[in-house]
C-alpha positions as CSV (number, residue, x, y, z in Angstrom):
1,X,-14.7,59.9,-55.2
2,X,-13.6,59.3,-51.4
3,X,-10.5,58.0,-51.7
4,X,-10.9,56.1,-48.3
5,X,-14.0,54.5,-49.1
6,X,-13.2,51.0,-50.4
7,X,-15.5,50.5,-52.4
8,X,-14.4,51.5,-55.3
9,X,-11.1,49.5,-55.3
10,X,-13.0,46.3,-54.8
11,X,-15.3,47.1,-57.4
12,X,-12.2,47.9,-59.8
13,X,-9.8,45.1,-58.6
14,X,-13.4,42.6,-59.7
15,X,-13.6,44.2,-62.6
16,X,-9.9,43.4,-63.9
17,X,-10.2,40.0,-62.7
18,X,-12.9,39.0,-64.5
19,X,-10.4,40.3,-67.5
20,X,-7.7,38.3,-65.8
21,X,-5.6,41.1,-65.3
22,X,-4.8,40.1,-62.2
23,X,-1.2,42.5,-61.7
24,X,-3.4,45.1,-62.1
25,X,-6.3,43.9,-59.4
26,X,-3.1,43.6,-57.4
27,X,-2.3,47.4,-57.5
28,X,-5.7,48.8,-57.2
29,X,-6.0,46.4,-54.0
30,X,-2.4,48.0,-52.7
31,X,-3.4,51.2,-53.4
32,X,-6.9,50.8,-51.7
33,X,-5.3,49.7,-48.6
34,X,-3.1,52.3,-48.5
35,X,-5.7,55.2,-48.8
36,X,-7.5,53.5,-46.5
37,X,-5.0,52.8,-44.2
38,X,-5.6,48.8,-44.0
39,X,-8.6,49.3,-42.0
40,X,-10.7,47.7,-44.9
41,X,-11.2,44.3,-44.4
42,X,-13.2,44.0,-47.8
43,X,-9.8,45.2,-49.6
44,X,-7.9,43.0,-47.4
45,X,-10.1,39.6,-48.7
46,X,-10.4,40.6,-52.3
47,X,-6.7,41.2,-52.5
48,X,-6.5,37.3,-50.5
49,X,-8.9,36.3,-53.0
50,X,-6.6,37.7,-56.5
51,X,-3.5,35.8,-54.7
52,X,-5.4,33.0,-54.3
53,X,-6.4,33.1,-58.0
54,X,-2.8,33.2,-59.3
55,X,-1.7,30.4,-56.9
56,X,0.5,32.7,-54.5
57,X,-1.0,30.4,-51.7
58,X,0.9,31.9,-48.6
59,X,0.5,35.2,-49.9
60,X,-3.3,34.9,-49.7
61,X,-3.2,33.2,-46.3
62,X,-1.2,36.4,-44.9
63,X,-3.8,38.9,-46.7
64,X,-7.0,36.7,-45.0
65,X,-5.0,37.1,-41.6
66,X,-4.8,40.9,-42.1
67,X,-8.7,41.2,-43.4
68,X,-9.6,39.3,-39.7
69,X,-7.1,41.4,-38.0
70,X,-9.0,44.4,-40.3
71,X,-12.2,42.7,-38.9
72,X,-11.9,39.5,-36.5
73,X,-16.2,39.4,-37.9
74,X,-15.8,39.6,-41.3
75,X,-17.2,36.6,-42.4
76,X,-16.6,36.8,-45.8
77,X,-12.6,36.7,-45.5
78,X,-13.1,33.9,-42.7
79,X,-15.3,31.7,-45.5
80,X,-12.3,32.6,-48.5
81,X,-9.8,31.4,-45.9
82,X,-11.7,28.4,-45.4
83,X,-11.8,27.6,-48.8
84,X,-8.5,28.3,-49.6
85,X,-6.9,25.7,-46.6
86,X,-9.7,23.1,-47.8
87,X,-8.6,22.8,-51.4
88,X,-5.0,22.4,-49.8
C-alpha cells in the first residue's frame, strides 16, 4: 500500500463510521493527512464530515476550509460545507 495515496484512509475512516467509532475515523483521517502531507482534499472533507457527525461544528468548518484550500474545486467538501452552515 502507498502510504500517500488517500484512498485508503478514506475508505478506512468510512468504514469505522458506519461502526460509529468515530475516535478512531478521527486518527486514520490524521494520520492520512499526514502521509500525505494535507494535499488530500478528500481526507480533508471526510475528516469535516466525522466532526460534523459528533457535533464538533467549528472543528468541521476549519477541516472544509483546509479541504478548499487542499482544492479551491473540490466540490464535494464545498457541498458538505454547505450542508453543515444550512442545518445551523
Amino acid at each position: 500500500m502507498d502510504p500517500t495515496d488517500g484512498r485508503a484512509y478514506v475508505s478506512l475512516g468510512k468504514h469505522f463510521l458506519q461502526q460509529r467509532r468515530f475516535d478512531d475515523a478521527i486518527k486514520v483521517y490524521e494520520d492520512g493527512c499526514a502521509a500525505t502531507q494535507g494535499q488530500n482534499p478528500f481526507i480533508w472533507q471526510a475528516w469535516a464530515t466525522a466532526e460534523a457527525k459528533k457535533g464538533n461544528i467549528n472543528s468541521a468548518r476549519k477541516l472544509y476550509n483546509a479541504a478548499t484550500v487542499a482544492s479551491e474545486s473540490h466540490v464535494t467538501a464545498w457541498h458538505g460545507w454547505g450542508m453543515l452552515e444550512q442545518r445551523q
